[in-house]
N, C-alpha and C positions, 0 to 999 in steps of 0.2 A: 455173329460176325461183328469185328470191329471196323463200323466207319470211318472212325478217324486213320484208322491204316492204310485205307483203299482213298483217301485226298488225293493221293500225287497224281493218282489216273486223271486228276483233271486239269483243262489247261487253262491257262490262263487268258481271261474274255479280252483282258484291258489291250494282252498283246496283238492283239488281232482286229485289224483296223478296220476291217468288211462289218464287223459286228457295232460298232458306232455310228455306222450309217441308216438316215432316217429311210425305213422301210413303210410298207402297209400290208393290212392283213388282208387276205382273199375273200372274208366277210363281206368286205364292199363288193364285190360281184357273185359270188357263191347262191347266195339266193336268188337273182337271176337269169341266170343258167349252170346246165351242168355240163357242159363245151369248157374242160378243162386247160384246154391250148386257148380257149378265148377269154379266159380271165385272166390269164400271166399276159398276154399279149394288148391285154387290156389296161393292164401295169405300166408294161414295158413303155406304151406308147403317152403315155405322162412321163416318162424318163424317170422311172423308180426302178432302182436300183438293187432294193432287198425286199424279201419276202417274206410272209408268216404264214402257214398252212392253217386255215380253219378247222374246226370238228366238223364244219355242216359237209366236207368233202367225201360221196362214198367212193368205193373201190376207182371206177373205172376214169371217175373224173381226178381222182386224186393223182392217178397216175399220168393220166393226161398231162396237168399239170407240171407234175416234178419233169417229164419227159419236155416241157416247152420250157421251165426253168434252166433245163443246163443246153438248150438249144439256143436261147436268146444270151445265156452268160451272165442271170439275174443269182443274185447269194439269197441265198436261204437260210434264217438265223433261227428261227423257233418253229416250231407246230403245237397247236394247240387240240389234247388232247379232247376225245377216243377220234384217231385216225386208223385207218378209216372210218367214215361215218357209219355208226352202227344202224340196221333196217329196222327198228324201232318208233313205232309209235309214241311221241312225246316222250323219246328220250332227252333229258337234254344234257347234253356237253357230260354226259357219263358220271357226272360228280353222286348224283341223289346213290346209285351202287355203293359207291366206298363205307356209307354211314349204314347201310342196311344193316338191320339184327337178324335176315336171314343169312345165315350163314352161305348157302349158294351161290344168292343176289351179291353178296361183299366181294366174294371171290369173284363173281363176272367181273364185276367194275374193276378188280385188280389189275386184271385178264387183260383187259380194253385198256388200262393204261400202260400196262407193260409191253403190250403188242405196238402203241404209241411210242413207248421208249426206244423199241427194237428197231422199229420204223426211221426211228431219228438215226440213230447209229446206222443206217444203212443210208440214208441219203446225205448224212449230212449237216443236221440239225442241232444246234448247242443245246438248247434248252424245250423242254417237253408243258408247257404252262396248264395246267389243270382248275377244275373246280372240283368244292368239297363237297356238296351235298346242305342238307337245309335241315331245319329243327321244323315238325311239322306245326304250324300255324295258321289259322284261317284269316286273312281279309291284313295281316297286319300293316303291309305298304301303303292297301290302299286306305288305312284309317288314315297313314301319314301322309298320305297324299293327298288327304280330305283337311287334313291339317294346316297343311303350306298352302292348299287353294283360298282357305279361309283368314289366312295371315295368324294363325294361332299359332306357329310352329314354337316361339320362344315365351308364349304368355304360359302364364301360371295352370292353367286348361292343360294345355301342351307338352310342359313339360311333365304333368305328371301320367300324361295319358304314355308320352316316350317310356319316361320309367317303367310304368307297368308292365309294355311290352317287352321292355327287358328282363322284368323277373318273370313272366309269362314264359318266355325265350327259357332262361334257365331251368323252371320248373319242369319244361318240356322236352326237354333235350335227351333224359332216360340213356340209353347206352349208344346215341348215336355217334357222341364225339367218340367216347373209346372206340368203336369200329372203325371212327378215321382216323384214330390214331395208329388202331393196329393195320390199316389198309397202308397208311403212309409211312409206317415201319417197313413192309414187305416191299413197298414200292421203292421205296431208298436206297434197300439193299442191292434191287437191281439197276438201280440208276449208279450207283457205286462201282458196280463191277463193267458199267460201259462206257463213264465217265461222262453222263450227259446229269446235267440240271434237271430237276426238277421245280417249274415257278409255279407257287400257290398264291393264287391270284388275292388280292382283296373283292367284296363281293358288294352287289348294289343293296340288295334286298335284307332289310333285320335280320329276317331267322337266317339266312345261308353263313353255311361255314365257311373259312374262320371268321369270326368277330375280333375285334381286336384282341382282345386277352386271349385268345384259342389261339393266335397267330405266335402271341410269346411263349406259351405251355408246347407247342407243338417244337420250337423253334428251338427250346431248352430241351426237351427228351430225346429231340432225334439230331442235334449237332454234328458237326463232324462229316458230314455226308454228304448226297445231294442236294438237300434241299435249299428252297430259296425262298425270297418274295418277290411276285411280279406283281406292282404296280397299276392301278389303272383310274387316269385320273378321272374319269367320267364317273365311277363308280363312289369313288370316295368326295368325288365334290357333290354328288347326290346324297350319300349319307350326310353332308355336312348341312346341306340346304332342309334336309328332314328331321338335322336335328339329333343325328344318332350322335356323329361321332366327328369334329374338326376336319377338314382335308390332310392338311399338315401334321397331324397326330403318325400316322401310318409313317409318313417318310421321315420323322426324327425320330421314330423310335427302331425300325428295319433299315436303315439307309444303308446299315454295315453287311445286310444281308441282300440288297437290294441288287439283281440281276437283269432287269426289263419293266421298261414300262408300255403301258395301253397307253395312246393318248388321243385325247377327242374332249371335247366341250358339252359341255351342258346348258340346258333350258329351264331353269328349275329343277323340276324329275325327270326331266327328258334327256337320256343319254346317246352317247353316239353320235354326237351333232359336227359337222363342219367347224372348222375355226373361222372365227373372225377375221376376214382380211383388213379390217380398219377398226382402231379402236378395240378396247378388252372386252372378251366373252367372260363367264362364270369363273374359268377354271386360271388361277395366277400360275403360265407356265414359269414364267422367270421364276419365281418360287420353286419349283419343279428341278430347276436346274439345276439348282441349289445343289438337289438331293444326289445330282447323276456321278458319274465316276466313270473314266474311260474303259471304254468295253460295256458300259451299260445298251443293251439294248432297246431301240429307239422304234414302234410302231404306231402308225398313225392307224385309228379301228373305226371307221366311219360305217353309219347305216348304207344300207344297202341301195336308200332311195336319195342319195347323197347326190349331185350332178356331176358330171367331170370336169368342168368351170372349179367347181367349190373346192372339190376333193385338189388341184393345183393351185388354187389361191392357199388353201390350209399348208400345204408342204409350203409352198413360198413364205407363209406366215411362221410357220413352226423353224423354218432356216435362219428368217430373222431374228428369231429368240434363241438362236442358238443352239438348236436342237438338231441338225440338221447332220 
């Protein structure tokens, strides 16, 4: 199949002004409870406007949901896949499937994000935002996390402990990336023919896929298509603080492929944090701005133990930076 044939199915984000609008992801409520009409209306009543479907949502609440979304009149811009939530033990967010060298395992994870894509096309959804899966590693965050507590993260110590994780990371990686390559081939193809995005998230953790370089290799084989970068700046201001890899690297170098951002602050390695209503946090949104483009998709992804004081100071704050 040619991708670049199957473009014009897609429409244009920039022209559609519901999609510019700063939303939040269901995440802030999703972990506590599964009363899916009580977490849109949980939205609603902060006066938010758009919406992101979480992974954690299974069947019955997901539905709940979407059925209080077009009841209250709330836009729905993304879901983040495997929607529905798969009944799995320590699945998480369906990504670890796509790198599997079982061949089975590959094809489920496909399965769970195409049934995501079909989902979008049926409610409504622009963009389907995924995780890739991880290079298997023991302990590696937490060395770097061991790292930044003890202020080494840029001393000589430091840096060569990063590096090593990095050729560790390579050395380990064996035929994973190719199964996400060939996963995100199959998955294109039918993002192509429904005309929904597919956003591949940037990721907190070393080993998880992509790393930067995996993000251009992937971005140059499968052009032409659905796919994207979704942004997220908790994740990359964490990488930065640990030392892997600059904030700003990611958005100068995808800005052209750039379709949504996460956004939330950080504490160090602590992501998902509220914004600052007074004063700068970690993460330089005005920078951020920089990178946007009308029709970019705008979500605020806060923990779950977030307050609803903070969660409307952060929208108040993120409006004032012009993100709103």
């Amino acid at each position: 199949m040619s991708t670049r044939k199957l473009q014009r199915r897609y429409g244009d984000l920039s022209k559609n002004p519901e999609c510019s609008v700063l939303g939040i992801s269901t995440c802030w409520r999703s972990r506590s409870t599964a009363d899916g009409r009580e977490i849109i209306s949980s939205i609603a009543e902060l006066g938010i406007k758009s919406v992101e479907l979480d992974w954690r949502l299974p069947e019955k609440t997901l539905h709940e949901a979407v059925a209080e979304l077009e009841k209250l009149g709330l836009t729905l811009t993304s879901l983040h896949a495997p929607l529905p939530a798969p009944n799995k033990s320590g699945h998480y967010a369906g990504g670890a499937l796509l790198t599997s060298c079982n061949e089975d395992e590959r094809k489920a994870g496909v399965r769970e994000v195409k049934n995501s894509l079909l989902l979008a096309n049926d409610i409504g959804a622009k963009v389907v935002i995924i995780h890739s899966g991880h290079v298997p590693m023991d302990n590696a965050t937490s060395l770097l996390q061991k790292l930044y507590d003890e202020g080494k993260t840029g001393s000589p110590e430091g840096i060569q402990i990063i590096n090593r994780l990095k050729i560790e990371r390579l050395s380990k990686r064996g035929n994973g990336f190719n199964q996400l390559m060939k996963s995100l081939d199959e998955l294109n193809e039918v993002a192509c023919k429904l005309g929904i995005y597919i956003g591949i998230e940037n990721r907190y953790h070393i080993n998880e896929y992509p790393n930067f370089e995996e993000l251009a290799i992937i971005f140059l084989a499968l052009q032409g298509g659905g796919l994207r970068y979704w942004h997220d700046t908790g994740h990359a201001q964490a990488q930065e603080n640990l030392g892997v890899v600059p904030h700003t690297t990611y958005l100068a170098e995808y800005s052209d492929l750039l379709i949504g951002v996460h956004l939330h602050d950080t504490n160090g390695y602590t992501d998902h944090n509220a914004i600052p209503s007074g004063g700068p946090g970690m993460v330089d949104f005005a920078m951020v701005k920089k990178y946007l483009k009308p029709g970019t998709i705008k979500t605020f992804e806060p923990r779950g133990d977030i307050e609803r004081d903070k969660v409307k100071s952060s929208f108040n704050r993120l409006m004032a930076e012009g993100l709103g």
